[in-house]
TORPA-4810 file (N, C-alpha, C, O; in nm, 3 decimals):
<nodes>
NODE_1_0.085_-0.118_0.000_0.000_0.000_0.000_0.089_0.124_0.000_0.200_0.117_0.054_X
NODE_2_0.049_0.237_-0.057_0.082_0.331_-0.147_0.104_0.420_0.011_-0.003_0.429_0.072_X
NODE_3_0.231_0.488_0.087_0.167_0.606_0.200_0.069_0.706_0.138_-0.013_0.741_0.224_X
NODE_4_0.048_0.765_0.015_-0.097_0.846_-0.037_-0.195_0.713_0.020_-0.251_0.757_0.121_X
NODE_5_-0.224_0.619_0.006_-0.316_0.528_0.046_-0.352_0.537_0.132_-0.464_0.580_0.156_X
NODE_6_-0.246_0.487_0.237_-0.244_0.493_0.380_-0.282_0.661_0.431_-0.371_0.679_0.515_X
NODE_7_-0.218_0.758_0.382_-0.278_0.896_0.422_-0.406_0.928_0.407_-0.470_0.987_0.494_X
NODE_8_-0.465_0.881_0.264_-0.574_0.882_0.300_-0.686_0.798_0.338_-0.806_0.820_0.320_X
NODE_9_-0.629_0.698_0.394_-0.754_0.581_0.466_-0.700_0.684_0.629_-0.790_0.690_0.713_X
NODE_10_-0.602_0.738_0.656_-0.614_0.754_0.788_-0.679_0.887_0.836_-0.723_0.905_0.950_X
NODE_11_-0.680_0.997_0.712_-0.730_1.129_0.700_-0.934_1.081_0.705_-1.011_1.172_0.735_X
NODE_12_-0.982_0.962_0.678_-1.056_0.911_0.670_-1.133_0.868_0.852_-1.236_0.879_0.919_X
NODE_13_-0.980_0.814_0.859_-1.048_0.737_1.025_-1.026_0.844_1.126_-1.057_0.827_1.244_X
NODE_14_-0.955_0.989_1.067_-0.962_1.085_1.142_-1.089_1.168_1.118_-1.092_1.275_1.178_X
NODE_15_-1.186_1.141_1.047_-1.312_1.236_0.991_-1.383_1.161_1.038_-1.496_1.207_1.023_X
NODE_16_-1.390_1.037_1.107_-1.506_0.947_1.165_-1.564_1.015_1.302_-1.673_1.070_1.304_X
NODE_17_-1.488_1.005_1.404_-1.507_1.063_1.527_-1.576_1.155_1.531_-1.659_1.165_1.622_X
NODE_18_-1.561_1.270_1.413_-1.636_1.413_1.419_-1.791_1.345_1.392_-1.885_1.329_1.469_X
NODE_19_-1.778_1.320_1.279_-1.946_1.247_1.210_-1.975_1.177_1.313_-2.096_1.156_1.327_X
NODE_20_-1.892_1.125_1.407_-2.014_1.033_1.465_-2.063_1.114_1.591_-2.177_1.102_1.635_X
NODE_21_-1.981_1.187_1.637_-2.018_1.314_1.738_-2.142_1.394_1.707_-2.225_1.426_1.792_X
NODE_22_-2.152_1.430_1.558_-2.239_1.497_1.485_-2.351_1.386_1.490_-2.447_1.448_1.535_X
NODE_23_-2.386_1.270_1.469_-2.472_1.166_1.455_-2.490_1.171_1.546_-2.606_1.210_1.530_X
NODE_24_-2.475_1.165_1.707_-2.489_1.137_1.822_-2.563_1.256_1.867_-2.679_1.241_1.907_X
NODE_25_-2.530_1.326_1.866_-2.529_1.462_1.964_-2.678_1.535_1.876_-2.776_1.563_1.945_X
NODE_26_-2.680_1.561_1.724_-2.824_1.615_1.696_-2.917_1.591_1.733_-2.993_1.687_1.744_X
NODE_27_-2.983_1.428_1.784_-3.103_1.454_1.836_-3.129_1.499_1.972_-3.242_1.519_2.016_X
NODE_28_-3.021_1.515_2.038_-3.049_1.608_2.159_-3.041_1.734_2.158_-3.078_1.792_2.260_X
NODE_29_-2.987_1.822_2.036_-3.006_1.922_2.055_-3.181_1.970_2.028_-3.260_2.051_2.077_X
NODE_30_-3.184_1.847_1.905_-3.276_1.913_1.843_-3.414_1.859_1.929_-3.523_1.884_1.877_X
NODE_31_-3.413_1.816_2.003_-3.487_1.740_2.173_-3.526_1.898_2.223_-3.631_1.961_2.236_X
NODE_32_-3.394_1.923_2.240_-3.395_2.020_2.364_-3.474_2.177_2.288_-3.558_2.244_2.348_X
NODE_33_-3.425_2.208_2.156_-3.505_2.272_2.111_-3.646_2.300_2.072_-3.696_2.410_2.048_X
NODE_34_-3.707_2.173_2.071_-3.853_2.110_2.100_-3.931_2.159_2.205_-4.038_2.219_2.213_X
NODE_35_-3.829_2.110_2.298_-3.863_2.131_2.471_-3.874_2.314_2.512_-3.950_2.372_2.589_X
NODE_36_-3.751_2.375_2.414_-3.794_2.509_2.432_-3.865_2.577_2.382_-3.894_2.689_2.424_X
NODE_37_-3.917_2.513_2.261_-4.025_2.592_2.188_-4.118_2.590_2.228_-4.183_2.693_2.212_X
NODE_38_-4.185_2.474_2.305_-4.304_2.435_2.344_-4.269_2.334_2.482_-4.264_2.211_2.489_X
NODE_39_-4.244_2.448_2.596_-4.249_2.460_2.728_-4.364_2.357_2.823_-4.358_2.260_2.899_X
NODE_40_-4.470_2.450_2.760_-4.616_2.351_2.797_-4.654_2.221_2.770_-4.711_2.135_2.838_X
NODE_41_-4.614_2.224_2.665_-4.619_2.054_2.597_-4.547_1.930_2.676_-4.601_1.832_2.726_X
NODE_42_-4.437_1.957_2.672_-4.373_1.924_2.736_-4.391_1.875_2.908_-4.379_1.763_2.958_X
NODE_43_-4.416_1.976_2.956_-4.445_1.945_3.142_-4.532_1.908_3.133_-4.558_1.814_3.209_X
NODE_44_-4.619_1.943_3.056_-4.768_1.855_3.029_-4.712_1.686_3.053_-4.712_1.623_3.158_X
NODE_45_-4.673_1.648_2.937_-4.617_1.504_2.917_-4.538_1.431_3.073_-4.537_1.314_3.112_X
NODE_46_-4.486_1.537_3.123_-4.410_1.481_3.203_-4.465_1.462_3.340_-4.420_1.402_3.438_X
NODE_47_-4.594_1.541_3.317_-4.756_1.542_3.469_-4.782_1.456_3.424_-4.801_1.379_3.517_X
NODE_48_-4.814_1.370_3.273_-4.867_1.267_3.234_-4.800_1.137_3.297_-4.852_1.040_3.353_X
NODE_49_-4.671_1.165_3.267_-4.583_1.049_3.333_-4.596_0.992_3.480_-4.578_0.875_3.515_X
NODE_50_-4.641_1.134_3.581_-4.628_1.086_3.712_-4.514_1.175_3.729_-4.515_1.200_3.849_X
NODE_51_-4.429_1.229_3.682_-4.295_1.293_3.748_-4.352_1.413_3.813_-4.445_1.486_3.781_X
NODE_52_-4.274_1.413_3.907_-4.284_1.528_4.033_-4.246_1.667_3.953_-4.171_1.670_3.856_X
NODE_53_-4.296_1.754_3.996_-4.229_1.899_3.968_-4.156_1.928_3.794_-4.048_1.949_3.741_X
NODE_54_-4.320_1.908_3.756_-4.278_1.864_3.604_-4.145_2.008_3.516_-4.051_1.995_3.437_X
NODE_55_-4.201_2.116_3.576_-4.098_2.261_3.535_-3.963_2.183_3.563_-3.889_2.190_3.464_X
NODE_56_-3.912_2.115_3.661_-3.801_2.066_3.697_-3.763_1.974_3.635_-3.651_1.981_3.584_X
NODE_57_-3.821_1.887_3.622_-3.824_1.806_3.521_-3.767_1.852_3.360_-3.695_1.795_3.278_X
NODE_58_-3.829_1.966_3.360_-3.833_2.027_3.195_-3.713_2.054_3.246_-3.643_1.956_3.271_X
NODE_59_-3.671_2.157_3.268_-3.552_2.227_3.314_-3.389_2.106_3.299_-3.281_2.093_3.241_X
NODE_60_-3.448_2.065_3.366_-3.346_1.951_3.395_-3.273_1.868_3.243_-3.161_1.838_3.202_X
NODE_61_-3.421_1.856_3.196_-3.402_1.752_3.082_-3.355_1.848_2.920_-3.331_1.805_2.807_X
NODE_62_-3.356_1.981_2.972_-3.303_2.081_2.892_-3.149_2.127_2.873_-3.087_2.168_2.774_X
NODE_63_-3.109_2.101_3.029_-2.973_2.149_3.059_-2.897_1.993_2.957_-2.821_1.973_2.862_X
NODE_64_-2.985_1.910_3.061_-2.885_1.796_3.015_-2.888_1.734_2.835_-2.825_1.645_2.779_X
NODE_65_-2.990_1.828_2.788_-2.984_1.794_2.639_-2.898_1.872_2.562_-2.806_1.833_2.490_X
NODE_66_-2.946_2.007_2.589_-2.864_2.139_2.506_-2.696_2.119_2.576_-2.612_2.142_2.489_X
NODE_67_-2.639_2.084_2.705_-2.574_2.088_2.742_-2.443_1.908_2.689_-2.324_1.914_2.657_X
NODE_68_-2.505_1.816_2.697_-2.433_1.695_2.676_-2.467_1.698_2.536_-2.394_1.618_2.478_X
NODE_69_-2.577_1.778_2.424_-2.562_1.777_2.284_-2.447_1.803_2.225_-2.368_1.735_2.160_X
NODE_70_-2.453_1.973_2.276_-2.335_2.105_2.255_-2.202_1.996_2.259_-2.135_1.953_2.165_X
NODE_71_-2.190_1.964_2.438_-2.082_1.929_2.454_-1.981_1.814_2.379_-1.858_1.814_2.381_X
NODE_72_-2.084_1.701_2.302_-2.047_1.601_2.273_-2.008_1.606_2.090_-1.950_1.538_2.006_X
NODE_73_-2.063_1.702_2.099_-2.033_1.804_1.930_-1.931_1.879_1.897_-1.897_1.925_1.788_X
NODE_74_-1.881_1.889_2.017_-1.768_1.987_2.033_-1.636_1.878_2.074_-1.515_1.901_2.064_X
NODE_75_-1.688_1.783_2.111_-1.544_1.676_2.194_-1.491_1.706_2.313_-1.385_1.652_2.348_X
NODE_76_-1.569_1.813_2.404_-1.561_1.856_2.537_-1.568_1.790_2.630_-1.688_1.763_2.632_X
NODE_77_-1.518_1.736_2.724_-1.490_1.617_2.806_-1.612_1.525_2.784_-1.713_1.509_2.853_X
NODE_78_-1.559_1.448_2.626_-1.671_1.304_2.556_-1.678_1.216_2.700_-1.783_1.217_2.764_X
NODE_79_-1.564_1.143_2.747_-1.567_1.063_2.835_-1.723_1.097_2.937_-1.832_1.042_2.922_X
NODE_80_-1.686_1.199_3.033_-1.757_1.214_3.082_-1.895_1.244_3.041_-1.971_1.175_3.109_X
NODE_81_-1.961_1.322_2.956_-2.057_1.382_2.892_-2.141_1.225_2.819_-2.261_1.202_2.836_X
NODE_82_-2.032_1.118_2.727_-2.091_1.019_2.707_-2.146_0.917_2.865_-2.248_0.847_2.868_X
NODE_83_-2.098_0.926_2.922_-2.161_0.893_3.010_-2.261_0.893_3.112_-2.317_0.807_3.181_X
NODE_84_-2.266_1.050_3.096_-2.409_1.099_3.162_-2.556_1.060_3.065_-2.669_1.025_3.101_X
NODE_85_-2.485_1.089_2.904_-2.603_1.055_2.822_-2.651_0.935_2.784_-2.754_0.922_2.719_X
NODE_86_-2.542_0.793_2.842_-2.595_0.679_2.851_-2.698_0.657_2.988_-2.799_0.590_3.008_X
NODE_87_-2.642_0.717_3.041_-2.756_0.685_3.195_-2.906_0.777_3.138_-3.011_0.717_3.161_X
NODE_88_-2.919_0.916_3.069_-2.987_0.978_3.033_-3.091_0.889_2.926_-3.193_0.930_2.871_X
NODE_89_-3.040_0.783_2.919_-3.111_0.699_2.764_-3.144_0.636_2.816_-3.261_0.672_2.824_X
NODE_90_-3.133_0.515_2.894_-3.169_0.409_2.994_-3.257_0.496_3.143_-3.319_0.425_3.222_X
NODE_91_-3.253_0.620_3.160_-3.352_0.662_3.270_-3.465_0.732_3.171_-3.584_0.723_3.200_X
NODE_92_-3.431_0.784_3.084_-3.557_0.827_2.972_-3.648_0.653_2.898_-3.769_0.634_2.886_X
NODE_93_-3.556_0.573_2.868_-3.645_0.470_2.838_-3.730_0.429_2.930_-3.852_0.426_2.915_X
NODE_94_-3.641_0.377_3.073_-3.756_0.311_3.135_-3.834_0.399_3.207_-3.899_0.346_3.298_X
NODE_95_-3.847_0.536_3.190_-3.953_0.638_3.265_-4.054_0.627_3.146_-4.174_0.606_3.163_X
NODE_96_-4.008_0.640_3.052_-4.127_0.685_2.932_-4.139_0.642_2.823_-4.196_0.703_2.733_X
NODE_97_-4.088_0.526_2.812_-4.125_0.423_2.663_-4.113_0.240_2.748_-4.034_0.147_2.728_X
NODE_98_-4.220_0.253_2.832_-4.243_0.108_2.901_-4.360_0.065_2.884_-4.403_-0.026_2.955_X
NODE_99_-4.442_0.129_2.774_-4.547_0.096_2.734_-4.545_-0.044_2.622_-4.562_-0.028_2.501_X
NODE_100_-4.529_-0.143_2.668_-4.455_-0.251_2.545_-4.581_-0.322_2.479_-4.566_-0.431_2.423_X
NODE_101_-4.726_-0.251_2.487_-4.805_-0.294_2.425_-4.805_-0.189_2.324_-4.861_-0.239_2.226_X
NODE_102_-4.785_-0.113_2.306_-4.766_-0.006_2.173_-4.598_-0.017_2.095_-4.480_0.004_2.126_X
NODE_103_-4.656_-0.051_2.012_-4.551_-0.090_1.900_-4.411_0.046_1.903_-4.290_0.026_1.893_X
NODE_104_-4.470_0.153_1.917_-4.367_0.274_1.875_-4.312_0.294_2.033_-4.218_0.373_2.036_X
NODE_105_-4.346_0.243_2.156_-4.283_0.239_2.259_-4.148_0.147_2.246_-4.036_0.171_2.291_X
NODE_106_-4.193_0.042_2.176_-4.106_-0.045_2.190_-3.981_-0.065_2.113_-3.883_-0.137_2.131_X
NODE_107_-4.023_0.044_1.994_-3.915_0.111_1.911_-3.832_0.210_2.009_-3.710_0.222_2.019_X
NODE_108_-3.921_0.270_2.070_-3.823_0.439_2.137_-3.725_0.317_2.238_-3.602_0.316_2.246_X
NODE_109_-3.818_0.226_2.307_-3.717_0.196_2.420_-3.565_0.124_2.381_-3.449_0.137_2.421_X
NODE_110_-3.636_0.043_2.282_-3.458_-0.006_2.206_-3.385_0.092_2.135_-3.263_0.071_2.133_X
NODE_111_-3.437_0.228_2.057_-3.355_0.318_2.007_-3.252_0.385_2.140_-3.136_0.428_2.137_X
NODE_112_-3.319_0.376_2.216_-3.260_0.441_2.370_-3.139_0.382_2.402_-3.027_0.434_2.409_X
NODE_113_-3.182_0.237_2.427_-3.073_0.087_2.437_-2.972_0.122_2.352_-2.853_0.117_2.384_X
NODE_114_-3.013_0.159_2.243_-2.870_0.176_2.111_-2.808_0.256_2.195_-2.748_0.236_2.301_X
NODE_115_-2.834_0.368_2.118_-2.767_0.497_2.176_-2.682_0.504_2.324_-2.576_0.565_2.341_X
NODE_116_-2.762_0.419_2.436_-2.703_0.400_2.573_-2.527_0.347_2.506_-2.417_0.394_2.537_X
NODE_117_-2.552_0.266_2.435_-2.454_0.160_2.393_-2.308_0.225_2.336_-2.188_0.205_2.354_X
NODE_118_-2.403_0.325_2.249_-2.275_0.386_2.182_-2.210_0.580_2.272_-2.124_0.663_2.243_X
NODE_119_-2.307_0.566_2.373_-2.264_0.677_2.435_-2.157_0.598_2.543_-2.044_0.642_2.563_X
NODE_120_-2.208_0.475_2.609_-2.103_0.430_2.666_-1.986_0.339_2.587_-1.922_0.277_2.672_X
NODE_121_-1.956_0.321_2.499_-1.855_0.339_2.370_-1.766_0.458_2.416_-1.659_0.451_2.476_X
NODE_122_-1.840_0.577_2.373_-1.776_0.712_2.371_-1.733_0.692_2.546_-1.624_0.653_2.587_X
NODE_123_-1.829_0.724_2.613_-1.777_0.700_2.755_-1.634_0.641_2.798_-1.557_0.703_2.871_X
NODE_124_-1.611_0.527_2.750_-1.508_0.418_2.738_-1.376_0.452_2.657_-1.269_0.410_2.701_X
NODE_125_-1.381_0.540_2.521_-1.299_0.502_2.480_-1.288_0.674_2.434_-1.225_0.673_2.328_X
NODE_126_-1.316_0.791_2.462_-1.342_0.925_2.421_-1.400_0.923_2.261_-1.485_0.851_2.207_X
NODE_127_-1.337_1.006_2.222_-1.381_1.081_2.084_-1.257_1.077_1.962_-1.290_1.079_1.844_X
NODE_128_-1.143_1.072_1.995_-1.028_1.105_1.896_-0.972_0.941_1.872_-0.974_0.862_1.966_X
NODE_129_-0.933_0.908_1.762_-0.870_0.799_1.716_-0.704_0.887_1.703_-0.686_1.004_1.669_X
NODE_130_-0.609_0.791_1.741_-0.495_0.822_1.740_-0.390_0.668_1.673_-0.418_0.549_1.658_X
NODE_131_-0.302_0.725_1.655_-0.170_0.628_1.594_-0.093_0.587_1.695_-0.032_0.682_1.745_X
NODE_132_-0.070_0.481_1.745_0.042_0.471_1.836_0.147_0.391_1.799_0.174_0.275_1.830_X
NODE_133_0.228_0.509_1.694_0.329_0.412_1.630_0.431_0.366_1.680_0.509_0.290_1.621_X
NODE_134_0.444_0.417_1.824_0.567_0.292_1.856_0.540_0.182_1.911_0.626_0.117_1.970_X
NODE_135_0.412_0.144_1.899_0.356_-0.010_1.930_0.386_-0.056_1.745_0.432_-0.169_1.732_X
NODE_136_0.369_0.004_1.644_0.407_-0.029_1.524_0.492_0.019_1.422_0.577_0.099_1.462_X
NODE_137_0.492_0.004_1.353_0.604_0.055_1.248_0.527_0.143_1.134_0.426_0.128_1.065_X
NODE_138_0.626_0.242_1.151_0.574_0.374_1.053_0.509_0.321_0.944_0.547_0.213_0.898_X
NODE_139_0.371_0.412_0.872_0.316_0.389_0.805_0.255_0.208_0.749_0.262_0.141_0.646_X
NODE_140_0.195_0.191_0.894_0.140_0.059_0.848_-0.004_0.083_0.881_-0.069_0.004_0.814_X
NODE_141_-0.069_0.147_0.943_-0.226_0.271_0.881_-0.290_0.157_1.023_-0.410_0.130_1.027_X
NODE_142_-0.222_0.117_1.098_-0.298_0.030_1.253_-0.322_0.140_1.316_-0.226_0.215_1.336_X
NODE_143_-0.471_0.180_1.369_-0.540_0.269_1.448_-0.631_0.241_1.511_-0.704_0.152_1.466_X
NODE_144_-0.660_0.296_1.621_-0.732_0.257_1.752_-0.751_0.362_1.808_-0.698_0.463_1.761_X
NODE_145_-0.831_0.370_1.924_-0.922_0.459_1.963_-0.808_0.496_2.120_-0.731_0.407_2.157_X
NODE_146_-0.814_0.602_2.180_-0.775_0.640_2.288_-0.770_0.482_2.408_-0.868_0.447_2.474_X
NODE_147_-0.655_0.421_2.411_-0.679_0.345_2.463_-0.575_0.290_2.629_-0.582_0.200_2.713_X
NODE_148_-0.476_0.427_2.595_-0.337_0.402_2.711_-0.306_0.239_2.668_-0.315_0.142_2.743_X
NODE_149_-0.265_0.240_2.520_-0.169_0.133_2.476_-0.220_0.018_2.472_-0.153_-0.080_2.440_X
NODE_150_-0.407_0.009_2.520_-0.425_-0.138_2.491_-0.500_-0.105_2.365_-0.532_0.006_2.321_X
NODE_151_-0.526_-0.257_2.303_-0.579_-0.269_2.209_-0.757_-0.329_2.261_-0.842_-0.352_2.176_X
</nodes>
């Protein structure tokens, strides 16, 4: 293999991380923008649920959208941020898509499951793919994710 080859399969696995940050992170912004357009709607849903102090509720579920969206778009401490938004996916499923006699519940609750999956991914392993070529020999295009040298 050609190093133009190798440069660009790795200029490649360096453009992944961003896209998938970008894949990850839009539907919470665009959640949270929902939530601000239509305030009422919203706490409404969440009096529906049974949750206490539904404004708080809203509030809450605003910071942590616009806030772990932004952040996870940006590559701002991923570790941590993916991790709040896996617990955020798994406490949003089983509060509000446990309805498993309705078909589109049972979609939201496994879309949730995903996402938990790949936020704790991010959680686990950050956001940046790096080279650690003195585990290998120059230009042999072996890459891996933030890992302190393991594979």
């Amino acid at each position: 293999m050609s190093d133009e080859t190798i440069a660009t399969a790795n200029s490649r696995l360096d453009l992944m991380p961003a896209v998938a940050r970008v894949l990850l992170s839009v539907p919470f912004i665009w959640a949270c923008y929902l939530k601000i357009v239509a305030p009422a709607t919203y706490e409404s849903y969440f009096a529906h649920l049974g949750l206490p102090i539904p404004v708080v509720v809203w509030g809450v579920a605003v910071v942590i959208e616009v806030g772990g969206g932004l952040a996870l778009l940006l590559g701002v401490q991923a570790r941590i941020v993916g991790g709040v938004l896996a617990a955020w996916c798994i406490a949003t499923a089983l509060v509000a898509h446990t309805d498993f006699s309705n078909s589109d519940m049972r979609i939201h609750f496994m879309k949730n499951v995903v996402m938990a999956g790949g936020f704790l991914y991010v959680a686990a392993f950050g956001t940046a793919v790096t080279t650690q070529s003195s585990k290998h020999s120059p230009g042999d295009g072996v890459r891996f994710a933030e890992t302190n040298g393991r594979i």
